[in-house]
C-alpha positions in Angstrom: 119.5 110.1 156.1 121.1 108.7 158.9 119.3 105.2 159.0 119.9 105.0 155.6 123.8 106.3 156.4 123.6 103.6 159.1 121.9 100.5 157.1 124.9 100.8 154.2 127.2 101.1 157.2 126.2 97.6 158.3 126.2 96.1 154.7 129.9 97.8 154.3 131.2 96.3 157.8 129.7 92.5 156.6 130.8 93.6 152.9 134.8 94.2 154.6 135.0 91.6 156.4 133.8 89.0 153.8 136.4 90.6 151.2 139.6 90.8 153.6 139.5 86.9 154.7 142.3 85.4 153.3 142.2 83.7 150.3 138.9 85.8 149.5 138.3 86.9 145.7 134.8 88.5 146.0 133.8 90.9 143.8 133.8 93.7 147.1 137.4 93.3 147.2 138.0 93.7 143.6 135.4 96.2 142.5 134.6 98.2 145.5 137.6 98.4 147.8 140.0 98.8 144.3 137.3 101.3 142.2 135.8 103.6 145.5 138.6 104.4 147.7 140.6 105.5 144.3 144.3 105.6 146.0 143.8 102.5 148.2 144.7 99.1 146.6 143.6 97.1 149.5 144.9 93.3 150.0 143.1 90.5 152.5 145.9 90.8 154.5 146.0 95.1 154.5 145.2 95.9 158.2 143.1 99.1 157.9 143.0 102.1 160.0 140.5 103.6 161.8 141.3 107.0 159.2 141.1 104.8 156.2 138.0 103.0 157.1 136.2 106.1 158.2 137.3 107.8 154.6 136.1 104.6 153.1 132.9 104.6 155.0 132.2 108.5 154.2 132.5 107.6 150.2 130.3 104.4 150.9 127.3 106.4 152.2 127.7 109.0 149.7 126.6 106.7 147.0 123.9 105.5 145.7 125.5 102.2 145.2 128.0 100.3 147.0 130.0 99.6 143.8 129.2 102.7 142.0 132.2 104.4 140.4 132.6 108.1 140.7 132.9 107.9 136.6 129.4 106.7 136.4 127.6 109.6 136.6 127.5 113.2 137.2 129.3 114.8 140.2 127.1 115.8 143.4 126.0 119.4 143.2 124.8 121.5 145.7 122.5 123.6 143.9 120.8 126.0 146.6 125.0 127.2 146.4 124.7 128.0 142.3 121.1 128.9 142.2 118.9 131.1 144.9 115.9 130.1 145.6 114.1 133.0 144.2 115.9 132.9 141.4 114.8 129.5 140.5 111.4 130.1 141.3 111.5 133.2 138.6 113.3 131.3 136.2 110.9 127.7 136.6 107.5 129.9 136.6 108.6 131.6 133.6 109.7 128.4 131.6 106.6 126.7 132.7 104.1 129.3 131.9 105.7 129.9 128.5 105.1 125.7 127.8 102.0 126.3 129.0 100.9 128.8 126.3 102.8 127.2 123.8 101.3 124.0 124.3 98.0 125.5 124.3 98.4 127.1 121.1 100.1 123.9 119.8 96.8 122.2 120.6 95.1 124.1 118.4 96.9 123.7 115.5 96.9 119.4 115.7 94.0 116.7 115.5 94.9 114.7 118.5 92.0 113.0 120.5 92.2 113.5 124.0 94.5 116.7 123.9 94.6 118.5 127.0 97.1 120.8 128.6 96.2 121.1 132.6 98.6 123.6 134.8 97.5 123.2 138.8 99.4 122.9 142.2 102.7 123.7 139.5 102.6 120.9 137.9 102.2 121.3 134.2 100.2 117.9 132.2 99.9 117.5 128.6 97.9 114.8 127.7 98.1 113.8 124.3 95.3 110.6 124.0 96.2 107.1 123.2 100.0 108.4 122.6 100.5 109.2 126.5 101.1 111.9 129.3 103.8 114.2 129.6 104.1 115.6 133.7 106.1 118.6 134.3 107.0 119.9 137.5 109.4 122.4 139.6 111.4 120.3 142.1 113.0 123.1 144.5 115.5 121.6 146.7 117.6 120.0 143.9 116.8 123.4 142.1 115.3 121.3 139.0 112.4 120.8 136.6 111.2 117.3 136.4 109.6 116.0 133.2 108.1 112.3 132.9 107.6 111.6 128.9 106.0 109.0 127.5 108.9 108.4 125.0 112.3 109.1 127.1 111.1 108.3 130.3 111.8 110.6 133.5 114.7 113.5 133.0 116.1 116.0 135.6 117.0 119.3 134.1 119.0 121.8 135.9 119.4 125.7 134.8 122.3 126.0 132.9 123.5 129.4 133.1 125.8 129.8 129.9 123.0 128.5 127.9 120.0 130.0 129.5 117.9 127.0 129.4 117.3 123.6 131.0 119.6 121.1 130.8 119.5 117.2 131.4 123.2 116.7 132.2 123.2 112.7 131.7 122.5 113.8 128.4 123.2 117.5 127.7 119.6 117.9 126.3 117.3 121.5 126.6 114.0 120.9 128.0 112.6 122.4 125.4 114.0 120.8 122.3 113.5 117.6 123.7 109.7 118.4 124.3 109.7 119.5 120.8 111.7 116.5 119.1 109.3 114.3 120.9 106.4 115.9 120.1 106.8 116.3 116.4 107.2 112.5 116.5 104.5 111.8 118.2 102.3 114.3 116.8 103.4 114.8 113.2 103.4 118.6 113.5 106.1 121.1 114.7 106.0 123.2 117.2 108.4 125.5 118.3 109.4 126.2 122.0 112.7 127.8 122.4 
């Protein structure tokens, strides 16, 4: 964390000093130093203080990108603060488990070559042949389940309390009904997961 702190620190500094030379019109000065440090419209000829630069430095390493917006994306979360560890751990297993048997019993009921459903080390596979792999696994310090599908690609989803599932919150999508929109397509056959 701290090299990586340290390493955007050094592209900022180079980054600030390209964009406050006079007559400069990079895009640093217009879409970063405008867009990151929100109530600071900062000129070439602005002489910055040491607060401003460290508050500008502190939302620089906070992001993933040095022109990333704040609008971009969802919000930061702390999730060992809304979710306990044990609590997660009860409330992953039992998700899991249930896929598990469902997708056992879904296996069953389709004529898919190469169907397998694999649960080891808490990571749950279904492979489904020549139509791909779906992995899903607990990820326990963002407090997450973690699902790479052949169709959507990888998707965090975080335990939404109000609605009592797993939800991606790029997308507002449950776990479950995505596994089973996805599958019906790929399969031809329903199955029913919630």
């Amino acid at each position: 964390m701290a090299s990586s702190c340290s390493r955007k620190l050094l592209l900022l500094r180079k980054s600030l000093c390209r964009a406050l030379k006079p007559n400069s019109s990079s895009l640093i000065q217009r879409s970063f130093l405008s867009a990151s440090t929100h109530k600071y419209l900062l000129e070439p000829s602005t002489i910055i203080s040491k607060s401003l630069l460290s508050e500008v430095c502190r939302s620089y390493c906070s992001r993933s990108s040095p022109l990333q917006d704040a609008s971009e994306g969802p919000a930061a979360i702390d999730y060992r603060s809304l979710l306990q560890e044990d609590e997660y751990h009860r409330l992953a297993n039992a998700t899991i488990h249930d896929l598990l048997d469902k997708l056992e019993e879904y296996g069953d009921s389709v004529d898919i070559d190469g169907f397998d459903v694999d649960y080891g080390n808490e990571v749950l596979t279904l492979k489904l042949g020549s139509l791909g792999t779906y992995v899903i696994n607990k990820q326990t310090p963002n407090r997450q389940i973690w699902m790479s599908s052949p169709v959507s690609g990888p998707s965090r989803f975080d335990w939404d309390q109000s609605s009592q599932g797993w939800i991606y919150r790029r997308t507002k999508a449950n776990l479950q009904k995505v596994l089973e929109d996805e599958l019906e397509k790929l399969c031809g056959s329903a199955i029913t997961l919630s």
